[in-house]
ZAMILO-996472 format. One record per atom (N, C-alpha, C, O): x, y, z; chain. Coordinates in Angstrom, 3 decimals, always signed. Layout:
// residues N
+----------+----------+----------+--------+
|        x |        y |        z | cadena |
+----------+----------+----------+--------+
|        X |        Y |        Z |      A |
...
+----------+----------+----------+--------+
// end
This chain:
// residues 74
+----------+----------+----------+--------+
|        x |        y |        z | cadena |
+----------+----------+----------+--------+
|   -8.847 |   -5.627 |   +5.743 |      A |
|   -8.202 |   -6.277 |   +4.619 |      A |
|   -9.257 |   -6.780 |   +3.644 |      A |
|  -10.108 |   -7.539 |   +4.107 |      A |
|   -9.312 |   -6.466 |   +2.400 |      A |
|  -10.116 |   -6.972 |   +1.370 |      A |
|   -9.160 |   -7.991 |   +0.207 |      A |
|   -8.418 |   -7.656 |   -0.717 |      A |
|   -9.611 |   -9.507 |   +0.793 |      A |
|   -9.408 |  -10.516 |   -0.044 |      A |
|   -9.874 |  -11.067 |   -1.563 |      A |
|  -11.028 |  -11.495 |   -1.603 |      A |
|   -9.225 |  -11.099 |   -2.624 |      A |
|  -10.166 |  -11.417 |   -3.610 |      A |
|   -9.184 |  -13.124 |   -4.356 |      A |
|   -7.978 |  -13.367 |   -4.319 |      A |
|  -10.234 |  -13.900 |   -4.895 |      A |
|   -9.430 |  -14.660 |   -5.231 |      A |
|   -9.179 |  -14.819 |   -6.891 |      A |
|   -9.997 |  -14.419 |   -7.720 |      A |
|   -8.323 |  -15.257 |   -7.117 |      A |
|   -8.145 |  -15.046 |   -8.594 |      A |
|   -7.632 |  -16.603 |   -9.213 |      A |
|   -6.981 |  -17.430 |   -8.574 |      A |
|   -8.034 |  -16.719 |  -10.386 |      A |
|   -8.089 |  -18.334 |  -10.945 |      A |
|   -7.230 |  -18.337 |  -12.126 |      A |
|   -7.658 |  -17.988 |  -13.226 |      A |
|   -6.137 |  -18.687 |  -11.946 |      A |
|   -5.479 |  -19.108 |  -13.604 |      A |
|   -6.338 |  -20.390 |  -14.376 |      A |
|   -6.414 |  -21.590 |  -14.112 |      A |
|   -7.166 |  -19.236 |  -15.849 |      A |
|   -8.218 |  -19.909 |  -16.589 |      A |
|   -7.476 |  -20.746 |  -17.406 |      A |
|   -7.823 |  -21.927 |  -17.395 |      A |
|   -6.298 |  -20.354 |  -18.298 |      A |
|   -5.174 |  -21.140 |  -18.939 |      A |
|   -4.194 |  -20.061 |  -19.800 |      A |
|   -4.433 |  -18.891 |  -20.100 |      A |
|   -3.096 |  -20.825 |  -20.063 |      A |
|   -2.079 |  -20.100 |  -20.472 |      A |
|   -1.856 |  -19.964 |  -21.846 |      A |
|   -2.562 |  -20.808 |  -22.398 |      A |
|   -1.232 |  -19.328 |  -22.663 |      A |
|   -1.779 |  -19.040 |  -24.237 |      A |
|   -0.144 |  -18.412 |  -24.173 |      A |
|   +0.066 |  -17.206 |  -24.037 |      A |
|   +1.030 |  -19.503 |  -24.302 |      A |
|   +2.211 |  -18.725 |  -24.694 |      A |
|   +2.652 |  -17.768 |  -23.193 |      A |
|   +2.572 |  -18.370 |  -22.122 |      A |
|   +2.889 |  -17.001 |  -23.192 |      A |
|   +3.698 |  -15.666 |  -22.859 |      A |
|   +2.692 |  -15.172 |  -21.733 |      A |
|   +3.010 |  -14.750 |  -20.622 |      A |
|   +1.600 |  -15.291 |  -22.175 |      A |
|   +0.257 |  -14.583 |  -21.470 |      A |
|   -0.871 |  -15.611 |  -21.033 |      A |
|   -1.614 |  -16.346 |  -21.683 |      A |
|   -0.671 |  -15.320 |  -19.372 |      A |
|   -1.791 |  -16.313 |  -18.685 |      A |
|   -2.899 |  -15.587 |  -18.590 |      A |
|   -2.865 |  -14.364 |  -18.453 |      A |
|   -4.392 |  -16.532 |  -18.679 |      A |
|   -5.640 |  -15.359 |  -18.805 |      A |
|   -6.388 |  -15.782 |  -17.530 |      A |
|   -6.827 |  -16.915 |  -17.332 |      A |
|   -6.460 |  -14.974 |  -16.879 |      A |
|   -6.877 |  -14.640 |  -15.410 |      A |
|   -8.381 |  -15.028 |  -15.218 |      A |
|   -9.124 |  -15.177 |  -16.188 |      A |
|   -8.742 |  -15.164 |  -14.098 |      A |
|   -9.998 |  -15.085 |  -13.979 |      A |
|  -10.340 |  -14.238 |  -12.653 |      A |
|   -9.851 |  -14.747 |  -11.644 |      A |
|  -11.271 |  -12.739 |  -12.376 |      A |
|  -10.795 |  -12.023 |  -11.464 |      A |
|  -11.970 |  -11.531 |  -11.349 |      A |
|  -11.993 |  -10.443 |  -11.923 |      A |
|  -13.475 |  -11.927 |  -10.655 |      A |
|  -14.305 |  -12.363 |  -10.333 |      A |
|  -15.260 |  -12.782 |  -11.452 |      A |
|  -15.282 |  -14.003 |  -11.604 |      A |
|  -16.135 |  -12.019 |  -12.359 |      A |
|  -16.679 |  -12.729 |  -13.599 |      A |
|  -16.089 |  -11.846 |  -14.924 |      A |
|  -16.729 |  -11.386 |  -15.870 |      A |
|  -14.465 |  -11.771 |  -14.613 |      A |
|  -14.280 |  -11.146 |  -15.813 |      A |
|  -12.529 |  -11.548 |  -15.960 |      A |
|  -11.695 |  -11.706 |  -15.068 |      A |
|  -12.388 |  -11.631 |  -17.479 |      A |
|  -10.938 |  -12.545 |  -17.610 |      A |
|  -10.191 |  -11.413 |  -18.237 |      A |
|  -10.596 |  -10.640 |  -19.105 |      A |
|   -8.543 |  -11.468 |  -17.396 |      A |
|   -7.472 |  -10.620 |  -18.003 |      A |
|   -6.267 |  -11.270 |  -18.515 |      A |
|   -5.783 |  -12.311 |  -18.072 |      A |
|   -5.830 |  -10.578 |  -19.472 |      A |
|   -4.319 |  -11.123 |  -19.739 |      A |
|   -3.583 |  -10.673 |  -18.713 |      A |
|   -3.945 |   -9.665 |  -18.106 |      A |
|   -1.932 |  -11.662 |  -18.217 |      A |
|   -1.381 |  -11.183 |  -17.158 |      A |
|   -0.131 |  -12.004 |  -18.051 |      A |
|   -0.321 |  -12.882 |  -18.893 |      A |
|   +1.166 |  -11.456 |  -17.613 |      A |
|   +2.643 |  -12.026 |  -18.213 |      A |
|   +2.613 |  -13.010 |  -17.372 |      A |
|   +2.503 |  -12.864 |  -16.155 |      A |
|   +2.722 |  -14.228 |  -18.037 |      A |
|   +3.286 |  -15.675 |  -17.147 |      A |
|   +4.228 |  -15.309 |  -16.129 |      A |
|   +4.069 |  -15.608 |  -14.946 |      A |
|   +5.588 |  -14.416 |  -16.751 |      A |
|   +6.692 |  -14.253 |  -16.081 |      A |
|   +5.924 |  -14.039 |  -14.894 |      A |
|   +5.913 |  -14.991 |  -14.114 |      A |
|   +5.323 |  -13.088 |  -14.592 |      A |
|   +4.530 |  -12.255 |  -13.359 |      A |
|   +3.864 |  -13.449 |  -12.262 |      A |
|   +3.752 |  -13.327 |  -11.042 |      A |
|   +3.553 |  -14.379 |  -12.934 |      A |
|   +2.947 |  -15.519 |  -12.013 |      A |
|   +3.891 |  -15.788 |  -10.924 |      A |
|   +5.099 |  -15.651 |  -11.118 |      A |
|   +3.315 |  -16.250 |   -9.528 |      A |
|   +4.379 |  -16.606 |   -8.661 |      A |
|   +4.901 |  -17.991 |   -9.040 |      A |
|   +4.248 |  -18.748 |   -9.758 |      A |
|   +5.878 |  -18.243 |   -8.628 |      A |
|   +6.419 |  -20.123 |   -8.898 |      A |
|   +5.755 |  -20.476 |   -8.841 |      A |
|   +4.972 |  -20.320 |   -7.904 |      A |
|   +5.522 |  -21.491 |  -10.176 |      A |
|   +4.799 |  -22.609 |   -9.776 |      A |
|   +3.386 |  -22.877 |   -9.932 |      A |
|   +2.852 |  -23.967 |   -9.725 |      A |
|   +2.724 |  -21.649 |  -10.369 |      A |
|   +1.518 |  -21.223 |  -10.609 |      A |
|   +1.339 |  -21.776 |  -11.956 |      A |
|   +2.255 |  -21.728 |  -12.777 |      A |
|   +0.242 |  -22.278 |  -12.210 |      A |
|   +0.116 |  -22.533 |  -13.697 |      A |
|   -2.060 |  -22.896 |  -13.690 |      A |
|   -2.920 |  -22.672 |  -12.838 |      A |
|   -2.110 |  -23.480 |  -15.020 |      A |
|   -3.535 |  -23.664 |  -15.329 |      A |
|   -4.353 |  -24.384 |  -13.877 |      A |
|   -4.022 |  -25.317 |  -13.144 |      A |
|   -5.710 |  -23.343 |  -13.881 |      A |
|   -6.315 |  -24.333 |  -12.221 |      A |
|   -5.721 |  -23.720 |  -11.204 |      A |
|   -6.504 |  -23.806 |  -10.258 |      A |
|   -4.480 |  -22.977 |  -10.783 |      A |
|   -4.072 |  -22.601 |   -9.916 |      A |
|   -4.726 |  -21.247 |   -9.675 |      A |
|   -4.706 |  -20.308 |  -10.471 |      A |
|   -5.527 |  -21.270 |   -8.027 |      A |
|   -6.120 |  -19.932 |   -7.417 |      A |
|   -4.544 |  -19.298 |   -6.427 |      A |
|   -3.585 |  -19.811 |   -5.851 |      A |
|   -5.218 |  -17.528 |   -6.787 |      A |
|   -3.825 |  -17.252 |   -6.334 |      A |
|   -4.845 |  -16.028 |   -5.683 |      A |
|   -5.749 |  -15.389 |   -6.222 |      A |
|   -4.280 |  -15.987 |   -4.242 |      A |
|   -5.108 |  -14.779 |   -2.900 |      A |
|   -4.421 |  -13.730 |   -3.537 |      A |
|   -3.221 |  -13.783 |   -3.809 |      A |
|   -5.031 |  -12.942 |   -3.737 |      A |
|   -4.836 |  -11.139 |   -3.494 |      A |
|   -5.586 |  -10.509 |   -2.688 |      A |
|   -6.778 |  -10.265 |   -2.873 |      A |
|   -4.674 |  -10.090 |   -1.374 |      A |
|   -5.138 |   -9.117 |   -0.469 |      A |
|   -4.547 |   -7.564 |   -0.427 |      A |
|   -3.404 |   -7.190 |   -0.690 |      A |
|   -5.502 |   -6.915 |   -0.082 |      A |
|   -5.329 |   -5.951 |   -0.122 |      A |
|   -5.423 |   -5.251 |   +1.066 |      A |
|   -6.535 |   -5.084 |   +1.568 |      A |
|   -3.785 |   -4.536 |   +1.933 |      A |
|   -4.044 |   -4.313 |   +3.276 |      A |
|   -4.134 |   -2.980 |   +3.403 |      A |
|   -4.452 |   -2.293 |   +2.432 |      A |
|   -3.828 |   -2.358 |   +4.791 |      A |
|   -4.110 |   -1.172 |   +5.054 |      A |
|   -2.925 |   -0.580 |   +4.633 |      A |
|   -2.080 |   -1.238 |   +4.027 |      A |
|   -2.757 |   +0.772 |   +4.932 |      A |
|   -1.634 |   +1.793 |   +4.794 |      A |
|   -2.230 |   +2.556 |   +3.770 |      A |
|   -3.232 |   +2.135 |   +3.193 |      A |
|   -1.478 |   +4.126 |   +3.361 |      A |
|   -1.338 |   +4.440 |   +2.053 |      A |
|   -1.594 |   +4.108 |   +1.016 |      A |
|   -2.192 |   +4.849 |   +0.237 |      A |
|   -1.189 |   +2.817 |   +0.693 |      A |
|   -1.154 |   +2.176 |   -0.392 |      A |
|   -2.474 |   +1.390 |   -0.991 |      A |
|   -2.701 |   +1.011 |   -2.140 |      A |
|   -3.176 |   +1.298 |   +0.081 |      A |
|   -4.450 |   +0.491 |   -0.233 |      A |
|   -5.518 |   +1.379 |   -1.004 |      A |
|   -6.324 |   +0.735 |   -1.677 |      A |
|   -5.638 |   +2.682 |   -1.008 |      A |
|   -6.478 |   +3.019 |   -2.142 |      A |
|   -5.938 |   +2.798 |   -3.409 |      A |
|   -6.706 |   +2.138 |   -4.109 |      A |
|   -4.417 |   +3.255 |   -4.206 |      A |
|   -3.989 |   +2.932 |   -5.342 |      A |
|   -3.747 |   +2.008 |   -5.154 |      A |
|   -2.630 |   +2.499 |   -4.994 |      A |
|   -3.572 |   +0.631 |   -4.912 |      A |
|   -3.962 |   -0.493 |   -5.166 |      A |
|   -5.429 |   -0.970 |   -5.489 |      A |
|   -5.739 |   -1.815 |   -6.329 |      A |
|   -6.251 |   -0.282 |   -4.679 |      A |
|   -7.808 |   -1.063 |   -4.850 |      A |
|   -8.281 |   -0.395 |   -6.442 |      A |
|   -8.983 |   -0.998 |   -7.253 |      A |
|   -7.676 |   +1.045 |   -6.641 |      A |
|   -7.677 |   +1.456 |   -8.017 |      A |
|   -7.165 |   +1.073 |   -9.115 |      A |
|   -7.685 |   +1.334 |  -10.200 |      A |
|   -6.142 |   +0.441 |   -8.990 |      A |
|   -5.750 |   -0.400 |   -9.941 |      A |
|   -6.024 |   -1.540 |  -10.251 |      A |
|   -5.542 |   -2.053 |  -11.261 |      A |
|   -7.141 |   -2.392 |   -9.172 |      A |
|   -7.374 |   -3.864 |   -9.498 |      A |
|   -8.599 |   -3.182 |   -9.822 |      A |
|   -9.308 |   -4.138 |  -10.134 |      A |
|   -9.318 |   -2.145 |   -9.953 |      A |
|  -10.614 |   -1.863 |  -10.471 |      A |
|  -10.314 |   -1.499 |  -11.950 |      A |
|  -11.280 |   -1.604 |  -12.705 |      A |
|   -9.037 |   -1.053 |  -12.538 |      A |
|   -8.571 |   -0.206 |  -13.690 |      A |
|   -8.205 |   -1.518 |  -14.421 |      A |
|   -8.203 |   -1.598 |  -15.650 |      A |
|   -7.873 |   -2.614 |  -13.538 |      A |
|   -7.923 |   -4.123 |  -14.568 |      A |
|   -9.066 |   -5.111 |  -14.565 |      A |
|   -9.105 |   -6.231 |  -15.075 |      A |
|  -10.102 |   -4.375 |  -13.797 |      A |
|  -10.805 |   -5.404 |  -13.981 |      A |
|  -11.801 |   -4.816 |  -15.361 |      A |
|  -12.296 |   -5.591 |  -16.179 |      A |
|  -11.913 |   -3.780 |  -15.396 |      A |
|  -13.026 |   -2.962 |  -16.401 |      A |
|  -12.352 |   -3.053 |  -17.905 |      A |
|  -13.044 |   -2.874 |  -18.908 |      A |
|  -10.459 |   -3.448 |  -17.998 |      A |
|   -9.941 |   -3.176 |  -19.131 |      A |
|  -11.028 |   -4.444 |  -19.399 |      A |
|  -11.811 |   -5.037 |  -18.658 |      A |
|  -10.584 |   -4.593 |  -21.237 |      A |
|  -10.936 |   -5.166 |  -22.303 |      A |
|   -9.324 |   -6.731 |  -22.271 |      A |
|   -8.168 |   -6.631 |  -22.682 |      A |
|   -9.805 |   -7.548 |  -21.826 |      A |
|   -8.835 |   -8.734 |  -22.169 |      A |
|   -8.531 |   -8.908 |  -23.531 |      A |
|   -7.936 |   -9.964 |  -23.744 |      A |
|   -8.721 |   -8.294 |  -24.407 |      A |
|   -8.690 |   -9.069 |  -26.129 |      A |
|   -6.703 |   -8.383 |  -26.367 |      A |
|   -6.617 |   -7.568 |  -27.285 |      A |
|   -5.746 |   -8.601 |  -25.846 |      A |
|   -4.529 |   -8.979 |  -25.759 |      A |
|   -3.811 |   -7.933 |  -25.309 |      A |
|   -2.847 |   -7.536 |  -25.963 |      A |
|   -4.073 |   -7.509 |  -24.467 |      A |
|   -3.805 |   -6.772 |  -23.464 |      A |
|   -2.791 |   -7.125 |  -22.539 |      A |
|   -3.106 |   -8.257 |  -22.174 |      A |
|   -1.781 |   -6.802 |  -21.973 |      A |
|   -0.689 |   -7.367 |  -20.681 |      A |
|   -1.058 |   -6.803 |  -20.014 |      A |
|   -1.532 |   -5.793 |  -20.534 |      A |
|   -1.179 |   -6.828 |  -18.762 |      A |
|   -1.087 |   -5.864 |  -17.657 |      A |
|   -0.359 |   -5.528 |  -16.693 |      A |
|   -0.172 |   -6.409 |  -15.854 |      A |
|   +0.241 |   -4.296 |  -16.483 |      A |
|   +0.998 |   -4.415 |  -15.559 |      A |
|   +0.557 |   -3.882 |  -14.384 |      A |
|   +0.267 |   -2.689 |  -14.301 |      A |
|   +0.450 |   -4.881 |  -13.177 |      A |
|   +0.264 |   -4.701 |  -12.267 |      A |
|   +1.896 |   -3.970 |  -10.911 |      A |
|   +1.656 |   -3.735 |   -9.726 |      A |
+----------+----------+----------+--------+
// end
């Protein structure tokens, strides 16, 4: 299992901006779990099966985007 942790930097409207090791993304508030807001660290793990390479590809395909107002859908 590969753990990463992720930091809500602050919220700007509609779009919370991530912090997802030294690099910041836009993400839809909606998308936040309850309750989550500014200061709040949120675990993303990543387990085995199938699924764990297109997943680990896609948190690499958001970490390299460009944050300048971008959504992402994860």
């Amino acid at each position: 299992m590969e753990h990463m942790k992720i930091v809500v930097d602050r919220i700007e409207g509609s779009v919370a901006v991530l912090e997802v090791g030294n690099e910041y993304v836009n993400f839809p508030v909606a998308a936040l779990p309850k309750g989550a807001g500014e200061g709040a660290v949120l675990a993303f793990t990543l387990s085995g099966g199938g699924e764990l390479d297109e997943a680990t590809a896609r948190l690499n395909r958001l970490k390299k985007r460009d944050p300048g107002g971008d959504v992402f859908d994860l």
